[in-house]
N, C-alpha and C positions, 0 to 999 in steps of 0.2 A: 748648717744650722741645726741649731740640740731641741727636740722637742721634748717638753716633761708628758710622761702618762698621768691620765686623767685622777690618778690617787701617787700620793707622795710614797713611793717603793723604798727610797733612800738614796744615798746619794750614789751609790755603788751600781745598786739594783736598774735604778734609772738608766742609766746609759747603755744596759743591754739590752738589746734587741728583744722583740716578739714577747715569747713564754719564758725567754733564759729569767728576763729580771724575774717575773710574776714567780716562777720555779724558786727562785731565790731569797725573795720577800715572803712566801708563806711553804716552807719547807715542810709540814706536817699535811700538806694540799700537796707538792710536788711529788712525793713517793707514788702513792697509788698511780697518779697521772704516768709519772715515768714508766710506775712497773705495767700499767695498762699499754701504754706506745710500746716500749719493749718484746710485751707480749706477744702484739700482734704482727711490728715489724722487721722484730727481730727473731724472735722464737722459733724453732723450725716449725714448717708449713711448705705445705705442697706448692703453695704459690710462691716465686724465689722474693728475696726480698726487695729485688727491685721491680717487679711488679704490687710490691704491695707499698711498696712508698711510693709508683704511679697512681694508685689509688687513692692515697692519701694527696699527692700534688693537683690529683685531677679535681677532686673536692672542694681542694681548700682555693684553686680556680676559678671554678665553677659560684666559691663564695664572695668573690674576690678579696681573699685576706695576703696583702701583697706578702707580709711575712710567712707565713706558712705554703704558699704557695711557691716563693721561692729556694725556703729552707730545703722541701719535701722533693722539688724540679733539682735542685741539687744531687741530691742522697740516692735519688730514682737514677738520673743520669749519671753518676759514680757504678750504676751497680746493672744497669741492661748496655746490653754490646751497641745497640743504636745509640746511645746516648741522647743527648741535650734534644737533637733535633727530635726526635721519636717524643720523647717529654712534650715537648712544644706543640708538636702535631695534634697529638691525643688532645691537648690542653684547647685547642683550635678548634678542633675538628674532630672529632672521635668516629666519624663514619668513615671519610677518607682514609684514619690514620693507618699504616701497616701493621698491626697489632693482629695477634691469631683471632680468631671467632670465638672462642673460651672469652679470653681477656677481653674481647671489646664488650660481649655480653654482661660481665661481672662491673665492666665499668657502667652499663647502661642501667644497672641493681643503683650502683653507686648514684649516680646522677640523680635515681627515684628516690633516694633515703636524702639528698640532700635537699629535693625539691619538699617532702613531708614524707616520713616512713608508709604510709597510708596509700604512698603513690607506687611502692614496691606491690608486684600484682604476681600471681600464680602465673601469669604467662611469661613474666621478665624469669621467674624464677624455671620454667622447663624451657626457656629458651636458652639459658644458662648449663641448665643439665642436659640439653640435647647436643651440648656443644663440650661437653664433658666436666662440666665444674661440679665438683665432690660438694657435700653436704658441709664439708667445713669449709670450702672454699667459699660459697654460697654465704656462710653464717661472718665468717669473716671478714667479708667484701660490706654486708652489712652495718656490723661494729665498727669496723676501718671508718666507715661513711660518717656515720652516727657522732662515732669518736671525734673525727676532725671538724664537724658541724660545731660540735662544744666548742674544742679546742681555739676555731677561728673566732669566735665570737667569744671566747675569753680574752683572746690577744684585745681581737678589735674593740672589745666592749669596754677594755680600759686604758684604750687608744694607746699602746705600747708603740715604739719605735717599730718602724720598718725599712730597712735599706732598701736602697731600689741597684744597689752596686750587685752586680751577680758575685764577687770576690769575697764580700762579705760573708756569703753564705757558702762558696768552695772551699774555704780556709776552714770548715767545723767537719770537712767531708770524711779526712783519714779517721779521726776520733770517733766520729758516729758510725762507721762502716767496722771500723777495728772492735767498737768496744759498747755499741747501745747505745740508749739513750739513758738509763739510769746510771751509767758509770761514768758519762758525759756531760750530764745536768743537761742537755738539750731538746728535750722535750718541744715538739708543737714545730 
């Protein structure tokens, strides 16, 4: 079954999925967007990039935006040696999961920025650095957060398509992994 977003994208734009149509209906909006995702999780950074599209999966989870959560469960799984399962756990369970003491702490930043920035405290933040996260992993873990909080709530906010097929979102894995997210239009 086709569902329309809640604003007419076009007839093109419509039928893709998440942020690809919205990236595609307002192209002078999509650049920044792109080159902000890019940025953070493509760009070199101490944290590899499938830790930081864990972060991004784990967010958009935690917001339950089923597109972005499964684009991001994708991209993270393409790119950490545990894969899918590891993705899943953390997405479950973030105390149990097998993640280092670094990362689980950076994801528990993450969790506070998407419950209200406000809820991010001095002590998530030396709990983070006691466990060795740099001052831009830290800044980063937070923007990631921040970023996908908009992000999901742009998809959802104009009721955009979401597959619930995991294939959907494996078949954009070589392009994003190869080449970005600006050189890919896949943004979110």
């Amino acid at each position: 079954m086709y569902v329309m977003a809640y604003i007419d994208l076009g007839p093109d734009e419509s039928r893709r999925p998440g942020i690809i149509g919205l990236l595609a209906y307002r192209p002078e909006t999509a650049r920044p967007i792109e080159a902000l995702v890019d940025a953070l999780l493509v760009s070199p950074n101490p944290l590899s990039r499938g830790e930081r599209e864990l972060i991004a999966a784990y967010v958009s989870a935690l917001n339950e935006c089923t597109f972005c959560r499964n684009a991001h469960s994708a991209f993270a799984a393409a790119q950490l040696d545990a894969g899918m399962p590891l993705v899943e756990q953390v997405c479950a369970d973030l105390d149990s999961a097998p993640v280092s003491r670094k990362l689980r702490a950076l994801l528990r930043i993450a969790a506070a920025v998407q419950r209200d920035g406000r809820a991010v405290t001095l002590e998530l933040i030396t709990a983070a650095r006691a466990e060795g996260a740099t001052e831009i992993e830290v800044h980063d873990t937070v923007l990631i957060a921040a970023m996908f909080c908009m992000i999901n709530r742009y998809v959802d906010g104009l009721g955009t398509l979401a597959p619930t097929d995991p294939s959907r979102y494996e078949a954009t894995v070589p392009a994003i992994v190869a080449h970005g997210y600006a050189t890919a239009g896949q943004a979110g």
